[in-house]
Each structure stands twice: as structure tokens, then as C-alpha cells.
C-alpha positions in Angstrom: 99.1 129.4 90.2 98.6 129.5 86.6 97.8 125.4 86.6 95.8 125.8 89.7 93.7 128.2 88.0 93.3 125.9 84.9 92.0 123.3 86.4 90.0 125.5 88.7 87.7 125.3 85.5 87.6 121.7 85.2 87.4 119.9 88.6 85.9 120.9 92.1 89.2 122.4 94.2 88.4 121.0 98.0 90.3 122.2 100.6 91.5 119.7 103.1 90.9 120.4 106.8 90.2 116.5 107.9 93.6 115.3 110.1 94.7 111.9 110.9 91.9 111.3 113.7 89.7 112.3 111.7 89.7 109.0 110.3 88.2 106.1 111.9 89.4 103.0 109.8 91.4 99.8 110.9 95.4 99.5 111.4 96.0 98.3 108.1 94.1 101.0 106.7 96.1 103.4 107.9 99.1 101.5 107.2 98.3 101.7 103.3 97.5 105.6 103.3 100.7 106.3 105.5 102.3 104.2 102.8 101.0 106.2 100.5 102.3 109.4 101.8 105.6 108.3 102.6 105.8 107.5 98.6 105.1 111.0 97.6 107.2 112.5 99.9 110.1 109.9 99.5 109.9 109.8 95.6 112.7 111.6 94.4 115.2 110.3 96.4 113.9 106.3 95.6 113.7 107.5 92.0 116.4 109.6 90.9 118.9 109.7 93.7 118.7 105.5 94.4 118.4 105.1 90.3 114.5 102.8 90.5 113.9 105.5 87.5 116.2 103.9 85.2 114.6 100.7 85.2 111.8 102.3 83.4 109.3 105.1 83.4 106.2 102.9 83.4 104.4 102.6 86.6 106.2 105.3 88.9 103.1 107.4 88.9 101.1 106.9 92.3 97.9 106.0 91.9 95.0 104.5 94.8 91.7 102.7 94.4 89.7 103.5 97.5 86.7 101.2 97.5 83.4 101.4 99.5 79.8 102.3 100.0 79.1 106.2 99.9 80.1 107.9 103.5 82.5 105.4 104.7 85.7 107.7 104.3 86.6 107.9 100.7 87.3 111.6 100.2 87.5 112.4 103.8 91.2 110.2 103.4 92.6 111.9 100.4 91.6 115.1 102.5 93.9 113.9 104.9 96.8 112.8 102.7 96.5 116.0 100.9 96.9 117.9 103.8 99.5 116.1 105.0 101.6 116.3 101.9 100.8 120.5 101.6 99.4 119.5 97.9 95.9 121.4 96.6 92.9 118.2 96.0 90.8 118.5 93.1 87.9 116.3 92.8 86.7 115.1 89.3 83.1 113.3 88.7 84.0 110.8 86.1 80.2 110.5 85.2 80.6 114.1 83.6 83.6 113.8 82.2 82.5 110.6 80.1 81.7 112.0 77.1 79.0 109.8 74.9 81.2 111.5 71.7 83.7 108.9 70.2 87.0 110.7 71.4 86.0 113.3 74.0 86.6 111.8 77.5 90.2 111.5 76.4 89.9 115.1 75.0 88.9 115.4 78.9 91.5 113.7 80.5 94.4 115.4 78.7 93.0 118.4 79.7 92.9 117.3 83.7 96.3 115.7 83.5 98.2 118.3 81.2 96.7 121.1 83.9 97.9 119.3 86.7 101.0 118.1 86.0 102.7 121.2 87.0 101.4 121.3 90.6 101.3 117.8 91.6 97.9 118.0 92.9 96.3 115.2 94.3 93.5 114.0 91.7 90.3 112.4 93.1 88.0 110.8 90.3 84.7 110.2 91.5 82.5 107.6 90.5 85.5 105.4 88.7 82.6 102.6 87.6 81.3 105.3 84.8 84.5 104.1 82.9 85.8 101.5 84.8 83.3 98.8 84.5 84.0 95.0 83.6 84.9 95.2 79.9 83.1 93.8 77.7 84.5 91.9 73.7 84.6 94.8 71.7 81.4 94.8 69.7 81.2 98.5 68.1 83.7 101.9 67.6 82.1 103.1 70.9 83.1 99.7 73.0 86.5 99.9 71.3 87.0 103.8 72.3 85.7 103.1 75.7 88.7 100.5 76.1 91.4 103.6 74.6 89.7 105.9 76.8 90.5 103.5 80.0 93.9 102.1 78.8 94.6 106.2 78.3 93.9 107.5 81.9 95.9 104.4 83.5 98.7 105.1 81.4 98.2 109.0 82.1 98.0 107.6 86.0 100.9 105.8 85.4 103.2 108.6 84.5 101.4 111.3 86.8 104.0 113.1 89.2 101.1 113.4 92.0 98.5 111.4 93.2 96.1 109.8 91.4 92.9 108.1 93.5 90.2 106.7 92.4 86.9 105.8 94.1 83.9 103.0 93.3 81.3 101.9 95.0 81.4 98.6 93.0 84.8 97.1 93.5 83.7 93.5 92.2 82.6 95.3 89.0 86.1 96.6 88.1 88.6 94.5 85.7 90.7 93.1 87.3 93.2 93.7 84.4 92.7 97.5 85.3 93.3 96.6 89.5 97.1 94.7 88.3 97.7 98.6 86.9 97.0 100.4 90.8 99.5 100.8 93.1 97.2 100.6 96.2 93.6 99.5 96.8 92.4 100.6 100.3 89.1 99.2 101.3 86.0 101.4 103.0 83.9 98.5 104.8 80.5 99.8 106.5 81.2 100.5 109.8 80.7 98.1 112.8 79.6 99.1 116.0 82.5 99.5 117.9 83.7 101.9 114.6 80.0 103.9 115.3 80.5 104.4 118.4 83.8 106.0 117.4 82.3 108.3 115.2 79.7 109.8 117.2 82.3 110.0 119.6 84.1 112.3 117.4 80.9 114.2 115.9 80.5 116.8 117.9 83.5 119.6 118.2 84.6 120.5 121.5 82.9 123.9 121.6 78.8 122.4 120.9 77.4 122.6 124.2 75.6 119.1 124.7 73.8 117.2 127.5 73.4 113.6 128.0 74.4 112.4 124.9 74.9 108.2 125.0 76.8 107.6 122.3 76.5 103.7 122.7 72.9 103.9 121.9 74.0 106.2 119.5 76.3 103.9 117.5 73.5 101.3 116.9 71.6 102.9 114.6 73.1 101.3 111.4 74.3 104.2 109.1 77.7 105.4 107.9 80.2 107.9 109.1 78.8 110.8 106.3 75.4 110.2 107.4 76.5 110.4 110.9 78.2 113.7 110.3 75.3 115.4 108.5 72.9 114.3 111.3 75.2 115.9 114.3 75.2 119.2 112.1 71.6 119.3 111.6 70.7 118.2 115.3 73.0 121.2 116.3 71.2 123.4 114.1 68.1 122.2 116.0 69.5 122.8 119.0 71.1 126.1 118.7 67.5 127.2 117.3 65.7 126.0 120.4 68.5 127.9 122.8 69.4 124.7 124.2 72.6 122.1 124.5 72.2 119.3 122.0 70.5 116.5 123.4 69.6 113.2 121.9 65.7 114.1 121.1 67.6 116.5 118.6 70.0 113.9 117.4 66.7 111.9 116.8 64.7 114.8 114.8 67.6 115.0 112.9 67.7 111.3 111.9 64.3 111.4 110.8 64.9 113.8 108.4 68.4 112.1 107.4 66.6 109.0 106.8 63.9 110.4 104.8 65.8 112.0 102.7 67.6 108.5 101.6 63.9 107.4 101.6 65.2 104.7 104.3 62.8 103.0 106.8 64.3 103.9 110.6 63.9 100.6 112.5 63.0 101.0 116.2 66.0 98.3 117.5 68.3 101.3 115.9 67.0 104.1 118.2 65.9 102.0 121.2 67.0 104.0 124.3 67.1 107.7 123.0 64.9 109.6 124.4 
């Protein structure tokens, strides 16, 4: 409790309630995170008990790169594998934590690490392309710090007892020096249709009262599975308000408003057949 209450003050503690079909990804996808799991839950007995420890300390830590735009999945699967593993999930923004003082995003990191290393939390650093980005030749003390500070969290990664993920937006603008160093890299693709229609099949729980709903009009408005779930909650909002079932003129007024607040332009092919 006393590490859980340490780090308490320097990440954002999320607790876990997404499950397996929560998720709507490929087969391979969920290969890689089951894999994942598996090696947590099986590493003590591949360590210690069938000796892969004594070849060498480096590199046992687990650690994930999950890559994608924003909504596809990222944190909603490391929900998932911390739930399934019965480990807390602590979500750090590594935009904050870089530190524009020579020294202090390691200061930082030791501070993350050290707290968490008695719980075996799973880590989730946001935003990994605020210190992950292609590296440049060293040309002053703060390019040549911002190296350290990178070589120190992959070795901290490396040695880390729980799981260590990472997220980007910007795959192609990571080293690929620094992708050789992660275990697993699970990709986040936009959603296709087929995936859409998937997720507005799942949007709604059981107990929303909702009429005529047709979710294959539904998946082809061209958005992503975070968007999709903040515009089922606000249409049922809308609904609940009016005293009626959600229908799809609510999913619609709801889509308005989730488009303009990404100041996106709503095409009319997307919502063709709504109302």
C-alpha cells in the first residue's frame, strides 16, 4: 500500500474495468497481448525455476510499444491486461514528466520506477514521442542528456519486474535503435468498417433502452472506437433527458457535437441513412 500511495502522487491510478471483448482488434492482436500476459504470469517459473535468469539480467523486464492514432485501443488494452493479471495501472504523461532542466526527467523516472517496483504495477507512459523521437547527432549538453534520459528509462524498462507500455501516435518517428530494446510492438490501425460496425455493436450496455438503431449505417461514419464511445454516452444523455429510448436522431446530435469539438467537418456519405 505504501508504494501504491507513492506513486499515487506521481501518475494517474486508472482502474481497469474493460474485459477481453471489450476489445475489438484482429487475431494477431490479441495473440501478442495474450502473449503478453502469459509472460507476466509465467515469469518466475521461465526465470528462476527453468534458469533463463542466469544467462543474464538484461532484458527480462516486459515492456510493450502499442502504436496508433488516439481512440483506437491503446489504454483501453493495458486496462484489460491489468485486469487480467489483478495488477493496479498507473498512467504517466511523458510530456510532463520531460523536464526542460538538464537532469530532471531522469530525477522523474527514478522516482516512477523506484515507487513501483514494489507492486509490479503495470506502467502506461503516454505520449512516448515527447522523449522518444528520432535522435538526432548530439550537438549540445541538452541533446546529449536527452539521449541518457532515453538510454536510462529503457534500461529502467529493462529490469522492471511489471509491465512497462508505451504508447505513440508516431511509430515511424521512433528510433529504431530504441524499437530492437521492446519486447512487443502491438499495432492500433484505424478501424475498418466491418471493425465499426463492431463497435457500435458493443456501445450501448444491455440495460440503455434503444429503438431502431442500424448499426451498419452507423459504422460508416469514419471515426474511431473512443470517439464512438463518447458519442453513445452523450446521445444517451440526450435521450434519457428527452424521456425516450435512444434512437439514431440522438446518436446524430451527438456526433455533431463530437465532431465539433475535434473541429472536424461531418461529411454527408458518413451519416447517409440516419434519420
Amino acid at each position: 500500500m505504501r508504494s501504491r500511495s507513492r506513486l499515487d502522487d506521481l501518475a494517474q491510478r486508472i482502474e481497469p474495468f474493460a474485459a477481453w471483448d471489450d476489445l475489438v482488434l484482429s487475431e494477431g492482436q490479441q495473440l501478442v497481448l495474450q502473449s503478453m500476459a502469459a509472460q507476466v504470469r509465467q515469469r518466475a517459473k521461465v526465470y528462476e525455476q527453468w534458469g533463463f535468469a542466469s544467462k543474464g539480467r538484461r532484458g527480462l523486464g516486459l515492456s510493450a510499444l502499442f502504436a496508433g492514432p488516439s481512440g483506437t485501443g491503446k489504454t483501453t488494452a493495458a486496462e484489460v491486461l491489468a485486469a487480467t493479471l489483478q495488477l493496479d495501472l498507473y498512467k504517466i504523461d511523458l510530456s510532463a514528466i520531460v523536464n526542460k532542466y538538464v537532469g530532471e526527467t531522469e530525477k522523474n523516472l527514478r522516482r516512477i520506477f523506484d515507487a513501483a517496483e514494489a507492486g509490479g504495477a503495470v506502467l502506461l507512459f503516454d505520449e512516448a514521442d515527447a522523449l522518444f523521437g528520432k535522435r538526432s547527432e548530439v550537438k549540445d549538453s541538452h541533446d546529449r542528456y536527452a539521449n541518457i534520459e532515453v538510454s536510462y528509462l529503457l534500461q529502467r524498462m529493462e529490469a522492471y519486474l511489471g509491465l512497462a507500455i508505451l504508447t505513440t501516435n508516431m511509430k515511424h518517428a521512433l528510433d529504431q535503435a530504441f524499437l530492437r530494446r521492446i519486447r512487443f510492438v502491438v499495432q492500433f490501425p484505424f478501424p475498418d468498417v466491418a471493425q465499426r460496425l463492431a463497435l457500435w455493436q458493443r456501445a450501448f450496455p444491455k440495460a440503455t433502452p434503444t429503438e431502431g438503431l442500424n448499426f451498419h449505417a452507423l459504422a460508416q461514419l469514419n471515426t474511431t472506437g473512443g470517439n464512438i464511445r463518447n458519442i453513445a454516452l452523450n446521445a444517451a444523455f440526450l435521450a434519457a433527458d428527452a424521456g425516450e429510448p435512444v434512437r439514431m436522431q440522438h446518436i446524430l446530435h451527438a456526433t455533431r457535437i463530437e465532431y465539433a469539438k475535434q473541429e472536424k467537418t461531418l461529411a454527408q456519405s458518413e451519416i447517409a441513412g440516419w434519420v
